[in-house]
C-alpha positions in Angstrom: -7.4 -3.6 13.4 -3.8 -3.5 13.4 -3.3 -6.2 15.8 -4.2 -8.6 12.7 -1.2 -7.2 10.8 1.3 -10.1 10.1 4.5 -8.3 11.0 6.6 -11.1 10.3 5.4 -11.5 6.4 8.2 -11.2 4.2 8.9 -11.2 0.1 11.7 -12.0 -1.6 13.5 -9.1 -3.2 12.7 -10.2 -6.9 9.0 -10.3 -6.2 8.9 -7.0 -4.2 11.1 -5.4 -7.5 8.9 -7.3 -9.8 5.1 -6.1 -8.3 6.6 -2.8 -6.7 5.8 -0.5 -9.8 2.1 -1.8 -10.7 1.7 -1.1 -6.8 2.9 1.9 -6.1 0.4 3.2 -8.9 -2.4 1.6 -7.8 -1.9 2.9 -4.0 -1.5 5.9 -5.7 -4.7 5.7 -7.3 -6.2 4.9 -3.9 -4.7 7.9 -2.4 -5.9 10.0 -5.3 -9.5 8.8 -4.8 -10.0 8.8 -1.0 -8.5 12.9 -1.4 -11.1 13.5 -3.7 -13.8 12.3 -1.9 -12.4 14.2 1.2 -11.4 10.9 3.2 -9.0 11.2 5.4 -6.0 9.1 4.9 -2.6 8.2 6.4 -0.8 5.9 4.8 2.3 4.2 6.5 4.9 1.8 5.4 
């Protein structure tokens, strides 16, 4: 699976400031979730 990762992708820094916030709460949502339904989950940046 990770060999389809796109390591050379790249935003620029107004867009990653600009969509960083709504983001970060929906990952953390997703970690929220996957904990309670006992998933286990590793999440790397």
């Amino acid at each position: 699976m990770l060999e389809l990762v796109d390591l050379g992708k790249r935003i620029d820094k107004e867009v990653y400031q600009r969509t960083d916030p709504e983001l970060q709460l929906r990952l953390a949502a997703c970690q929220r979730a996957a904990r309670a339904a006992e998933i286990p989950l590793l999440v790397v940046f």
